[in-house]
C-alpha positions as CSV (number, residue, x, y, z in Angstrom):
1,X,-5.0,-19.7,-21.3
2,X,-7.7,-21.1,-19.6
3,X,-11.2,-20.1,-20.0
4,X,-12.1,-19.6,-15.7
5,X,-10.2,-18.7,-12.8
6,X,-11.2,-18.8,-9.0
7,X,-12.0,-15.8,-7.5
8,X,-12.2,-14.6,-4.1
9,X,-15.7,-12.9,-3.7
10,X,-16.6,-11.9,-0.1
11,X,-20.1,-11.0,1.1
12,X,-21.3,-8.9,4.1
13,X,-23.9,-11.4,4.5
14,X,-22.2,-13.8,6.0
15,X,-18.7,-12.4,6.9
16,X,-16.9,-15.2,4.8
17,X,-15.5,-15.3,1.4
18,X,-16.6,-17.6,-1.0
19,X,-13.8,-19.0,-3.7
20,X,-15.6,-19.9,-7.2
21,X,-14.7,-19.8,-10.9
22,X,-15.8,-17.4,-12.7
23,X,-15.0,-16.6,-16.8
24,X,-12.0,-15.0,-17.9
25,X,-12.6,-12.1,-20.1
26,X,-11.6,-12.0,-23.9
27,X,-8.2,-10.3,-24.3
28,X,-9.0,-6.9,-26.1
29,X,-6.0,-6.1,-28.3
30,X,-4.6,-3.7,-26.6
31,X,-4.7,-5.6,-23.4
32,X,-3.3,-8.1,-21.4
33,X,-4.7,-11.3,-19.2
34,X,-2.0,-11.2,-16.2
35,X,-2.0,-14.4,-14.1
36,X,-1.7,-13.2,-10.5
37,X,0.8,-15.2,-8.7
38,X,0.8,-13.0,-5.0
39,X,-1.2,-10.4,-3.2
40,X,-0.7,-8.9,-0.4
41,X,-3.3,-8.6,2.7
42,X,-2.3,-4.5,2.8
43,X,-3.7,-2.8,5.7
44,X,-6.4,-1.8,3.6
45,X,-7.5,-4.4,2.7
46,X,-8.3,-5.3,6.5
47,X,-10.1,-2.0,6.7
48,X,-12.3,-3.4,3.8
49,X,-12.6,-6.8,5.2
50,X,-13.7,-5.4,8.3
51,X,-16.0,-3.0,6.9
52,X,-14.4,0.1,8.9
53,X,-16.1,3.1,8.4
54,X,-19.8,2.2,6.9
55,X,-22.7,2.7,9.0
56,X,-24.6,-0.4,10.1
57,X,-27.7,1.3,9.0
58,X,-26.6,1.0,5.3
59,X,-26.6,-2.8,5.5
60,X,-24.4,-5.4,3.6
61,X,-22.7,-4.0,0.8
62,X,-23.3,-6.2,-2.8
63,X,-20.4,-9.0,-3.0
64,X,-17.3,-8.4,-4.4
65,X,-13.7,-9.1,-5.0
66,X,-10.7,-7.1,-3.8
67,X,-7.1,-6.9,-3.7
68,X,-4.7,-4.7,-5.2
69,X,-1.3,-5.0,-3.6
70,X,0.1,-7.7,-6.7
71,X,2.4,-9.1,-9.0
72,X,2.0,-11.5,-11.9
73,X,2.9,-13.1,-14.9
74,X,1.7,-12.8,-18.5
75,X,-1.4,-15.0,-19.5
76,X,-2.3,-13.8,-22.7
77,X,-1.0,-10.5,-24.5
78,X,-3.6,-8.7,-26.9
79,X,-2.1,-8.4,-30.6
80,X,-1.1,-5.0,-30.3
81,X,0.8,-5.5,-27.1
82,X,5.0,-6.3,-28.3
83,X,6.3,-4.2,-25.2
84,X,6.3,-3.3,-21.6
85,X,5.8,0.4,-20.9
86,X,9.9,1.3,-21.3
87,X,10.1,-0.6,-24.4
88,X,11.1,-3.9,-23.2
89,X,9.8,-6.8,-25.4
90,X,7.3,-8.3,-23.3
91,X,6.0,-12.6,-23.9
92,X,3.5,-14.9,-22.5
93,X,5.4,-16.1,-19.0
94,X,6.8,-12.9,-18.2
95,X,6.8,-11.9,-14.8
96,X,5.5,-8.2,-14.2
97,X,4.2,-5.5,-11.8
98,X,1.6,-3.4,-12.7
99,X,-0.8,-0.2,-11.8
100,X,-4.0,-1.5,-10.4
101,X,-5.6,1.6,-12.0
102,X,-6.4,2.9,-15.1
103,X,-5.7,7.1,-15.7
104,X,-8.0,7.6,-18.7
105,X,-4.9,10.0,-20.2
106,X,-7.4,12.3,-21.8
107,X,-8.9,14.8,-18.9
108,X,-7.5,17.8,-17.0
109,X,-5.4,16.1,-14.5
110,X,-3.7,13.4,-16.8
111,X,-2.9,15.9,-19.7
112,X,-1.3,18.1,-16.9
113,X,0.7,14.4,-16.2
114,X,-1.2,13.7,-12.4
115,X,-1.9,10.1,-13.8
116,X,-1.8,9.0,-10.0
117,X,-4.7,12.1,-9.6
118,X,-6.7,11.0,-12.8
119,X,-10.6,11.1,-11.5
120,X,-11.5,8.4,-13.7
121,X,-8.9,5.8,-12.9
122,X,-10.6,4.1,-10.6
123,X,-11.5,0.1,-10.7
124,X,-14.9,-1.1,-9.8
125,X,-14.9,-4.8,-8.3
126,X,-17.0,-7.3,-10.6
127,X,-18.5,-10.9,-9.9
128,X,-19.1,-10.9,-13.4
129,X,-15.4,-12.5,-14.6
130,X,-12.5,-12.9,-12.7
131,X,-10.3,-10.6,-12.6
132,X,-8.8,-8.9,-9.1
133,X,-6.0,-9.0,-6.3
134,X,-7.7,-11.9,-4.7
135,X,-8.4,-14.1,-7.7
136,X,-6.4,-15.9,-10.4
137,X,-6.4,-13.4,-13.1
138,X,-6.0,-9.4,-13.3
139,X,-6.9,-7.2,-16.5
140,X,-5.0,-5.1,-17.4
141,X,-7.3,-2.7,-20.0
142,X,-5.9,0.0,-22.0
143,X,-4.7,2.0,-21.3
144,X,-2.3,0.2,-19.0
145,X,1.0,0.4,-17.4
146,X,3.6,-2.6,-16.7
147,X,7.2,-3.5,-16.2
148,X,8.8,-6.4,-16.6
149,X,10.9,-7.6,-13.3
150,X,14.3,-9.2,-12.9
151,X,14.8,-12.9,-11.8
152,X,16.4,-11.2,-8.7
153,X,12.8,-9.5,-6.9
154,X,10.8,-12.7,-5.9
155,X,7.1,-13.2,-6.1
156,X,6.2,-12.2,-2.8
157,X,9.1,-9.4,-2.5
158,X,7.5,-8.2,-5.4
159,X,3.7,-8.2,-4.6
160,X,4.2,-5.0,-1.9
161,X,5.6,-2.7,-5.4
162,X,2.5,-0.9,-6.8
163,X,1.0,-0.2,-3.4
164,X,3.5,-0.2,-0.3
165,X,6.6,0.7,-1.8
166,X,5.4,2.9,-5.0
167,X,2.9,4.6,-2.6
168,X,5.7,6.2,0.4
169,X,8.0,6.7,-2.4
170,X,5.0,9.2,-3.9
171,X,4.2,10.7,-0.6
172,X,7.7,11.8,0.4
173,X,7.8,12.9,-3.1
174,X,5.2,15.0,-2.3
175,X,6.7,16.3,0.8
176,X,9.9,18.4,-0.7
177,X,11.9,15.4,1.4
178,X,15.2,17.6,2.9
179,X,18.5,15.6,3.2
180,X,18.8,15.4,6.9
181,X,14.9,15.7,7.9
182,X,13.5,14.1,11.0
183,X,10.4,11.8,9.8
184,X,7.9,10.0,12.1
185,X,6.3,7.2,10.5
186,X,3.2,6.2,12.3
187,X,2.6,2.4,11.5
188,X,4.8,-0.4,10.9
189,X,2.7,-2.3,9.1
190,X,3.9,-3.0,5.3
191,X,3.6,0.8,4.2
192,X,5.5,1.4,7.2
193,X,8.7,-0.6,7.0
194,X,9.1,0.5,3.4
195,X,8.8,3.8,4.9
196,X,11.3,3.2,7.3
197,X,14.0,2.4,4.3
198,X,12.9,4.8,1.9
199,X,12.9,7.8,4.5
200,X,16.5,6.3,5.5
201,X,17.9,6.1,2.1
202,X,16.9,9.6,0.8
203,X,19.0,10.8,4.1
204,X,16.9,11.0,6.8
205,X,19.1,12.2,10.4
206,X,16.0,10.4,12.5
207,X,13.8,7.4,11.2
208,X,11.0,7.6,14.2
209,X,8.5,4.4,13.5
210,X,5.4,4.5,16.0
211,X,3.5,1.0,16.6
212,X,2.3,-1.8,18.6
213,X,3.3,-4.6,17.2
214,X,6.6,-5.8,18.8
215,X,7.6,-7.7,15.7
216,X,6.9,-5.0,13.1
217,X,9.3,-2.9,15.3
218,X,11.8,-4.5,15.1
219,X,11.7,-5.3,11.3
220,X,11.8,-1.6,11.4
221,X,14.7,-1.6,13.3
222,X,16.2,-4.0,10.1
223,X,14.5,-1.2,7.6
224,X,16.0,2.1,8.4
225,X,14.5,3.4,11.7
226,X,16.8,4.8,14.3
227,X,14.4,5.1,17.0
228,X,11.3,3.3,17.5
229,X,8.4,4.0,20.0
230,X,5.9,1.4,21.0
231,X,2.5,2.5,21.9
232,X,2.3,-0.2,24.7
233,X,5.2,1.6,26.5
234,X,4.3,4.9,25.7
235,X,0.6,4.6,26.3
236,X,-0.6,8.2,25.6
237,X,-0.7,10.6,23.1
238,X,1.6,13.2,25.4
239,X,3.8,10.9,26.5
240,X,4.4,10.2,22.1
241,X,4.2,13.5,21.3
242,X,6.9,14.4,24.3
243,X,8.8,11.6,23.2
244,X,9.1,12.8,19.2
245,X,10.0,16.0,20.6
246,X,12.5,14.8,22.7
247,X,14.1,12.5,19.9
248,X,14.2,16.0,17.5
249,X,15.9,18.1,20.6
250,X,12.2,19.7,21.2
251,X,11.8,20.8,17.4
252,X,9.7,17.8,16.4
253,X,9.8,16.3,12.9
254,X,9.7,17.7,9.1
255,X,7.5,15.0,8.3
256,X,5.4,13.3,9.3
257,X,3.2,10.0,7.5
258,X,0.2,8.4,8.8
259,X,0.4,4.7,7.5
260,X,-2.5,3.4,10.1
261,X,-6.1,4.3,8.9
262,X,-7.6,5.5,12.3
263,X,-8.6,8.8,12.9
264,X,-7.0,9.3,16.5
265,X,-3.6,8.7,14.7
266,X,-3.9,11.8,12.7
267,X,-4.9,14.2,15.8
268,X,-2.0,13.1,17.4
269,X,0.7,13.0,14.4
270,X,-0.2,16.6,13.7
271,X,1.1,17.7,16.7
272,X,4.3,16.0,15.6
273,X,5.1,18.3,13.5
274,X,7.1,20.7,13.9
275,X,6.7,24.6,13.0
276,X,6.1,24.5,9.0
277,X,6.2,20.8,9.2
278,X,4.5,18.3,6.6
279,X,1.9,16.1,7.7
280,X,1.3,13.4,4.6
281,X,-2.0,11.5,5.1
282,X,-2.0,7.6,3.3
283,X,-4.0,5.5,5.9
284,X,-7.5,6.8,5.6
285,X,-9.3,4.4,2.6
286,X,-12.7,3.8,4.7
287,X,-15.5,6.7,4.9
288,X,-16.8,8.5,7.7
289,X,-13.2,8.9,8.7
290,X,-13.7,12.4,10.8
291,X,-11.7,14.0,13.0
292,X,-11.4,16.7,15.9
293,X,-8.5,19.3,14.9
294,X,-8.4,23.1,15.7
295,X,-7.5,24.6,12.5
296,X,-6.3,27.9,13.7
297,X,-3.3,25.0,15.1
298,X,-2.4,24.1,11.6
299,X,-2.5,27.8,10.9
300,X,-0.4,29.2,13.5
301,X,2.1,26.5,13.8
302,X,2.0,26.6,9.5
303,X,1.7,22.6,9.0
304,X,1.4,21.7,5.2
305,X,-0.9,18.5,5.4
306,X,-1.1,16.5,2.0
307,X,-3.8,13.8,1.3
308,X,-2.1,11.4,-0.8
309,X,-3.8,8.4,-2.7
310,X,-2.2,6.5,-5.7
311,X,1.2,7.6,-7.5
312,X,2.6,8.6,-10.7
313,X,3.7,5.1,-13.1
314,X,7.3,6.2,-13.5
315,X,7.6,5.2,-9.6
316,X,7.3,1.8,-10.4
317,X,10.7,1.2,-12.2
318,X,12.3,3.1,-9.9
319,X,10.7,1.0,-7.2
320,X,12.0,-1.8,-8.7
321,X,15.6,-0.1,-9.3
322,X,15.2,0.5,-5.3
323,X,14.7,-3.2,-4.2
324,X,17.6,-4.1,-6.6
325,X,20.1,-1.6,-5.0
326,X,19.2,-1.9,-1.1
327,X,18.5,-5.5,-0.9
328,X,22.1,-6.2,0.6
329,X,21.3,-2.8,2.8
330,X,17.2,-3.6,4.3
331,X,15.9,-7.0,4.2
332,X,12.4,-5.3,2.3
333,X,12.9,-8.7,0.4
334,X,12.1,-10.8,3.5
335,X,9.2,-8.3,4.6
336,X,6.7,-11.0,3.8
337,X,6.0,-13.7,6.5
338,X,3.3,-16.0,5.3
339,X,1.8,-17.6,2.3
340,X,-1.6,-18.9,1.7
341,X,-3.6,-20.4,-1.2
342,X,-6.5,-18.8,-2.9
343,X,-8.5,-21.4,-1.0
344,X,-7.0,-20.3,2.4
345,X,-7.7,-16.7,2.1
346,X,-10.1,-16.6,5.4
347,X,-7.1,-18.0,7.1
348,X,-4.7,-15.5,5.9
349,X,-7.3,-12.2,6.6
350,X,-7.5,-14.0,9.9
351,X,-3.9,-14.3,10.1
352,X,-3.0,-10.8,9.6
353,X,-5.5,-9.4,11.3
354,X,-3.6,-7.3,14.4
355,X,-6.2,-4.8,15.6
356,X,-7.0,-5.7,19.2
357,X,-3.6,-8.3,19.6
358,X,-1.4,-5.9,21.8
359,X,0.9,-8.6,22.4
360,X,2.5,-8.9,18.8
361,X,1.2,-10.7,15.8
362,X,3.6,-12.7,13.8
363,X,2.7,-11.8,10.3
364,X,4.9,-9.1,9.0
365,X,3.1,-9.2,5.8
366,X,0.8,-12.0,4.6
367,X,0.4,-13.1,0.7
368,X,-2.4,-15.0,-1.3
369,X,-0.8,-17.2,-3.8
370,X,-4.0,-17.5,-6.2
């Protein structure tokens, strides 16, 4: 393995990103060096890169490196590693997805088996060695949780696992998801199309994806949704809400997800909802993310709202399994529409980037190859 790896280290300062090598760290032995081979620019990521939601009086944040949406392949395996977390003898080479956290397994939460609601998981971003979504290498410290994938999941098919796909298939876990439900996705962004098929293949009656972006719409189309709604046609909250509640014969939905990251979406999803509806809140990563809602609303019409943030690790096989078995069914393997090098990534952020672009954007999902 080699001793550096480029890095994609962005600074406030000058609103760019600065590629560099930086030392890999020393495999521990009971780690593992993964050699990130795709990333995905997740809508998150844009609300980082932006810097949505931190006060212009706090000044530049300290550089860093970010990224989390990823695949890779196995760079170096510490001694004590034989196996993939269901037992599968793992190798140098082997392609894998991965939790970009780390539950600690020894505090309230994780001994009650909430790994995805472990308050010590988190990762902190480091200039100190590379390791992160947007660079060349990813460590995976103990402890750790991976699985191997099959030849048939691509790279870039596979990048969108731990976050996109792994993180609806938590939140309608969450919900108490009812065979027949009517769910409105707000967002067709990547969260949003593997929304679209996961909602339609637990047995959804209406799919009801909300957006802007022509393009992602009809991918959605593709992935599940029976009825879309684009925001440049309806162009006010009413005429969406009306419109939900005219698609559910005046009911509204049993769920609803927020997949955007702005605060006006969830004011107007929760009045979605139906009586006793679920309103499941994903977007919201940035701070200072407030919103106007009357709360004797959510009490008299009963809405169960759920934050949700991170998942369990048994999702991830079974996001896997889920690729495998519907890939004849939704094109989720074809959800990514353009590649970029490490040394490209101000091109891809720029690429991706749809806030503002009501006529369509062409990027479905975007990838860093680093």
């Amino acid at each position: 393995m080699s001793k550096t790896g480029l890095s994609a280290i962005w600074h406030d300062t000058t609103q760019k990103f600065e590629v560099t090598e930086l030392p890999i760290t020393e495999t521990e032995s009971d780690a593992i060096n993964i050699r990130v081979e795709a990333t995905s620019v997740c809508g998150s990521d844009l609300h980082i890169w932006r810097g949505d939601g931190i006060p212009e009086e706090e000044g530049p944040r300290d550089p860093f490196v970010f990224g989390h949406e990823m695949m890779g392949s196995v760079a170096e395996l510490g001694s004590k590693i034989k196996t993939d977390s269901l037992k599968q003898p793992l190798k140098e080479g082997d392609r894998v997805v991965y939790t970009y956290y780390f539950p600690c397994q020894n505090c309230y939460n994780c001994i009650r088996g909430e790994f995805g609601g472990c308050k010590f998981r988190r990762t902190y971003p480091t200039i100190d060695y590379c390791s992160g979504g947007f660079a060349q290498y990813y460590y995976l410290r103990n402890p750790q949780f991976v699985f191997k994938l099959p030849d048939e999941i691509n790279n870039a098919a596979a990048a969108p696992i731990n976050c996109a796909l792994a993180q609806v298939i938590e939140a309608f876990r969450i919900s108490d998801f009812r065979f027949g439900d009517n769910v409105v996705i707000q967002g067709a962004g990547g969260l949003g199309i593997n929304a679209s098929a996961v909602a339609s293949d637990m047995g959804a009656n209406k799919v009801i994806v909300i957006d802007g972006q022509k393009p992602r719409l009809e991918l959605a189309k593709k992935c599940g949704a029976t009825d879309i709604i684009d925001i440049n046609k309806y162009n006010t909250v009413q005429s969406r809400v009306d419109r939900v509640k005219e698609l559910t014969n005046g009911i509204g939905a049993d769920i609803v997800i927020e997949l955007v990251g702005f605060p006006a979406a969830v004011e107007e999803g929760i009045q979605m909802c139906r009586m006793r509806g679920t309103y499941l809140e994903v977007g919201h990563i940035s701070p200072n993310s407030m919103i106007n809602v009357d709360v004797q609303q959510l009490v008299s019409n009963q809405i169960r709202f759920y934050g949700i943030q991170h998942y369990d690790p048994w999702i991830l096989p079974n996001a896997i399994d889920f690729l495998l078995r519907t890939k004849n069914k939704y094109p989720l393997m074809d959800v990514v529409s353009h590649e970029f090098p490490i040394t490209k990534i101000e091109e891809a952020f720029k690429t991706a980037e749809w806030l503002g672009n009501s006529r369509g954007i062409e990027v479905t999902r975007a990838i860093v190859t680093p």
